[in-house]
C-alpha positions in Angstrom: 117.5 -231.8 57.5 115.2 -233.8 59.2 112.1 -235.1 57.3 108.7 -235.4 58.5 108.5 -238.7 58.2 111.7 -239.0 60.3 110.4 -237.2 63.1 107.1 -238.9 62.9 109.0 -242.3 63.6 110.9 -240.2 66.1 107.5 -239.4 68.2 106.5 -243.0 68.1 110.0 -244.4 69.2 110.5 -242.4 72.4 106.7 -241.9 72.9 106.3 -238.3 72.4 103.5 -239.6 70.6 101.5 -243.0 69.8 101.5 -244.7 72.9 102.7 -242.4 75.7 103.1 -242.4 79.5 100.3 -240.7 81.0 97.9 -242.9 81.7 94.5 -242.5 80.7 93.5 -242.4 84.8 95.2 -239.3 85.0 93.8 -237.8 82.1 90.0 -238.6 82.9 90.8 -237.2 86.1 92.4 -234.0 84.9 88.9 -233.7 82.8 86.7 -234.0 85.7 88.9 -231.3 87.7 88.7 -229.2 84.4 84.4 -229.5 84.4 84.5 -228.7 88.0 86.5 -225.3 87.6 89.3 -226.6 90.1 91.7 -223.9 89.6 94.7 -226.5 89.5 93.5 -227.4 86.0 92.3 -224.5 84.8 95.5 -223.1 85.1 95.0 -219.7 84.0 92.0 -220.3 81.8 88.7 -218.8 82.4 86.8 -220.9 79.8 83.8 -218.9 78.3 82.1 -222.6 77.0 80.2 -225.3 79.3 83.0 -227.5 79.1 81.4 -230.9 80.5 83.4 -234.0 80.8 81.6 -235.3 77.5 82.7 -232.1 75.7 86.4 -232.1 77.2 86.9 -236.1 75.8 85.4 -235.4 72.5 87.6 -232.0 72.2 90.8 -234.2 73.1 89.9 -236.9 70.8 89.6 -234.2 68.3 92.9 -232.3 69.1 95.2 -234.9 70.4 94.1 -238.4 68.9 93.0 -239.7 72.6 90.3 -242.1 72.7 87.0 -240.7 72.5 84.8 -243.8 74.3 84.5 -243.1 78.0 84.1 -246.6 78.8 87.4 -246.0 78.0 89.0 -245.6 81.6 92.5 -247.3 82.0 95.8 -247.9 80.7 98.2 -245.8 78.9 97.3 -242.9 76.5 97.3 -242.3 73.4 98.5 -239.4 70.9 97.7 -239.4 67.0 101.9 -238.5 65.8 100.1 -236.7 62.9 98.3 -234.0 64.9 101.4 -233.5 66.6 103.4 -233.0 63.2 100.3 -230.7 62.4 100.3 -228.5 65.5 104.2 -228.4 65.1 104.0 -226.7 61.5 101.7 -224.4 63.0 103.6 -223.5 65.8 106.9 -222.9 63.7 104.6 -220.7 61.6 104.1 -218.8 64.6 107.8 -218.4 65.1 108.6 -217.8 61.2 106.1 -214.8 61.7 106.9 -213.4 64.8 110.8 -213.6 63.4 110.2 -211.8 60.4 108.7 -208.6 62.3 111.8 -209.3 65.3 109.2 -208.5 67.7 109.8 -208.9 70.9 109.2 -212.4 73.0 108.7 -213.9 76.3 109.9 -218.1 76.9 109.0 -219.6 80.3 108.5 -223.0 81.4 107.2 -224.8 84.4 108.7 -228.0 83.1 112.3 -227.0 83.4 113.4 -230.5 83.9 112.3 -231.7 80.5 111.7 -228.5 78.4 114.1 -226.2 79.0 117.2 -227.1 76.4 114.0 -226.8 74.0 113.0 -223.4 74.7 116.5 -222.4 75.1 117.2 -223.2 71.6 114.1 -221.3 70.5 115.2 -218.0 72.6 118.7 -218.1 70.7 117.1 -218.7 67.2 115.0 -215.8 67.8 117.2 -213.5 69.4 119.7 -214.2 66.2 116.7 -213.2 64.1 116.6 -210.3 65.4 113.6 -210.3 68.3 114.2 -209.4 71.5 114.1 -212.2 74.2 112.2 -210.1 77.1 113.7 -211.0 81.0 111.0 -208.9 83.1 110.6 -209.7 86.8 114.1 -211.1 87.3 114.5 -212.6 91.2 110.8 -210.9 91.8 108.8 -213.1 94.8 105.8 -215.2 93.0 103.6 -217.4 95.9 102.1 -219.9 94.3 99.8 -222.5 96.3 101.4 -225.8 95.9 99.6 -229.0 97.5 101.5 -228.4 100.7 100.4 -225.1 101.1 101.3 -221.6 100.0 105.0 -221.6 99.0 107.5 -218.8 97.9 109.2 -218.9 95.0 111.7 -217.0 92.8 111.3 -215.6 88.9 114.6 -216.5 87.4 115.5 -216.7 83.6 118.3 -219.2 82.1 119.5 -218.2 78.4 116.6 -216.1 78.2 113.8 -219.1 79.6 112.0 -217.6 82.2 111.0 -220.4 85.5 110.7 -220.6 88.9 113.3 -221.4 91.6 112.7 -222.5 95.8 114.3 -219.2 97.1 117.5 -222.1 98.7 118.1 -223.1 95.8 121.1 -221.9 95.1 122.9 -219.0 92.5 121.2 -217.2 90.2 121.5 -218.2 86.8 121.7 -222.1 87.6 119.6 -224.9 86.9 116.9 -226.7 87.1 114.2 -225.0 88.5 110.7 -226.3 90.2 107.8 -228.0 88.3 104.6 -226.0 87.8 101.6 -225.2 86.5 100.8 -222.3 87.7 99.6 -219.2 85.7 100.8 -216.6 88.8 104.6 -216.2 87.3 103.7 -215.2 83.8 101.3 -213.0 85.5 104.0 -211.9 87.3 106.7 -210.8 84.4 103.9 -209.3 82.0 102.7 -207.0 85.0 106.7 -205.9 85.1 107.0 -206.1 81.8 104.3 -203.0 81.4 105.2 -201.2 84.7 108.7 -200.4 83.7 107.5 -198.8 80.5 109.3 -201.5 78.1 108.5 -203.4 75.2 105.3 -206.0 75.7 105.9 -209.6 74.1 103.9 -210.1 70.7 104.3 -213.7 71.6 104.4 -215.8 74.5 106.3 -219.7 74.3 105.8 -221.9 77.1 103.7 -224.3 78.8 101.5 -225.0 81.4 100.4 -221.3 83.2 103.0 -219.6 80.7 100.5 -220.3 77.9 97.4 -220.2 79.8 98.0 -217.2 82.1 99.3 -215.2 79.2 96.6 -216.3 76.4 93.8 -215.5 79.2 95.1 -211.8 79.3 95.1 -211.1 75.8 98.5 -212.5 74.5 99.4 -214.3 71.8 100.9 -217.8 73.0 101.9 -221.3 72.3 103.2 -224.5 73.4 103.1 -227.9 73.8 100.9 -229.8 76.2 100.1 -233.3 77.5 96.9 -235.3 76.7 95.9 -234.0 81.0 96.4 -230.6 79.7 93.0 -230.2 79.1 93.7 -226.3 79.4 95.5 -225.9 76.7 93.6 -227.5 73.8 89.8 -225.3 75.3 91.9 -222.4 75.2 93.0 -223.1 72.0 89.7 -224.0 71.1 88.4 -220.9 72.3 90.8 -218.7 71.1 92.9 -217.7 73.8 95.3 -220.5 73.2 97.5 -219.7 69.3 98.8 -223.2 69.0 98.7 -225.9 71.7 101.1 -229.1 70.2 99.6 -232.3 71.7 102.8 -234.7 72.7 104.1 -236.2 75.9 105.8 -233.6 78.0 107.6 -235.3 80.5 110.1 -237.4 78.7 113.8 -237.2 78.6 115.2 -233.9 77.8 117.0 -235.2 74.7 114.5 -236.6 73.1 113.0 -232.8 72.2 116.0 -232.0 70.0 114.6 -233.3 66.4 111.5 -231.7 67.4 113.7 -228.5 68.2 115.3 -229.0 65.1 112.2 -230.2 62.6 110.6 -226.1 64.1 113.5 -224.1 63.2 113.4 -225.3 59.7 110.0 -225.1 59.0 110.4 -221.5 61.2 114.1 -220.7 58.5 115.4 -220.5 61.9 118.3 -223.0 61.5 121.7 -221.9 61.8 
């Protein structure tokens, strides 16, 4: 079993946490889009709250351990490892509860790169448990406005992780899919989801749009999300967001596992 001090020194040896590799450039950045509304940060979230710049640093500092000075302006980030072993207990409570009612769920990333071997795990923990893993909108069109313009792109579901595919890209079924932050393809399997009539997820896991699209429309959802996923934490903050798990979401897809492993037990998901 891991321990939480294992996992801690885990977080600060690969940078999931402590020093990490978004640079604090991109996150100011990502604030100032956030305070201006651009839709690109927003990503899904329609923020009740006067979010200024100001606001959005001291709510990071609060939530992810990020420096709170904004003379602050360059270098790498920063993520306190102990709000992310916080957020993670919270978010395997999350899954211990939805497991013990086996109510049905929806995964999808739009970091499939990085994230998807985590979310996999989760899907086949909580299928075994008993919840259904939902699959709506399978091969359904989703446009999504990319920076070079409006581009199609393809719902597609691997072990039960819902993501995004260029429609070239190649069989159904295979892997990896495109980056993105988009709220439009959760949008897209939860309006599927309720025109055919079946079960509605009681809980959404994901990242990005997954977490934001669904949390704006009324569903429970959780993730993980990046110190410029600003998003994430005000929807969290504001209620729309269930658990948002600060920690550096771009690293190598192997270095997820203990945290894949540290959930499960806390969730008595382990197999």
């Amino acid at each position: 079993m891991l321990t939480r001090g294992a996992l801690r020194a885990h977080l600060l040896d690969v940078r999931l946490a402590g020093v990490v590799a978004t640079s604090r450039e991109v996150s100011l950045r990502s604030y100032r889009l956030f305070a201006a509304r651009d839709p690109r940060v927003l990503i899904g979230i329609d923020p009740a709250g006067d979010w200024g710049q100001r606001e959005l640093l001291g709510l990071m500092a609060q939530r992810c351990g990020v420096s709170a000075d904004p003379r602050d302006t360059s270098g790498p980030d920063v993520i306190d490892p102990d709000r992310t072993l916080a957020a993670l207990d919270a978010f395997a409570g999350r899954l211990a509860a939805v497991a013990q009612r086996r109510a049905p769920v929806l995964l999808g990333t739009g970091h499939p790169h990085r994230l998807l071997g985590f979310y996999v795990a989760l899907a086949e923990a909580l299928s075994a448990a008993g919840c259904t893993v939902l699959t709506p909108a399978q091969c359904r069109r989703v446009d999504i406005t990319t920076r070079f313009g409006l581009r199609t792109h393809t719902l597609d579901y691997v072990r039960g992780v819902a993501l995004v595919r260029e429609p070239d890209a190649g069989r159904a079924g295979g892997e990896p899919g495109v980056h993105t932050h988009s709220p439009l393809p959760v949008r897209v399997a939860l309006a599927a989801a309720a025109e055919g009539g079946g079960p509605l997820p009681e809980l959404v896991i994901g990242d990005h749009g997954w977490v934001c699209g669904a949390g704006q429309l009324g569903f429970e959802a959780i993730g993980p999300a990046d110190t410029d996923d600003p998003a994430l934490f005000v929807g969290e903050a504001e209620g729309f967001v269930s658990v948002a798990v600060p920690l550096d979401d771009a690293v190598r897809s192997e270095y997820y596992r203990p945290l894949t492993r540290y959930v499960l037990n806390r969730a008595c998901l382990s197999r």
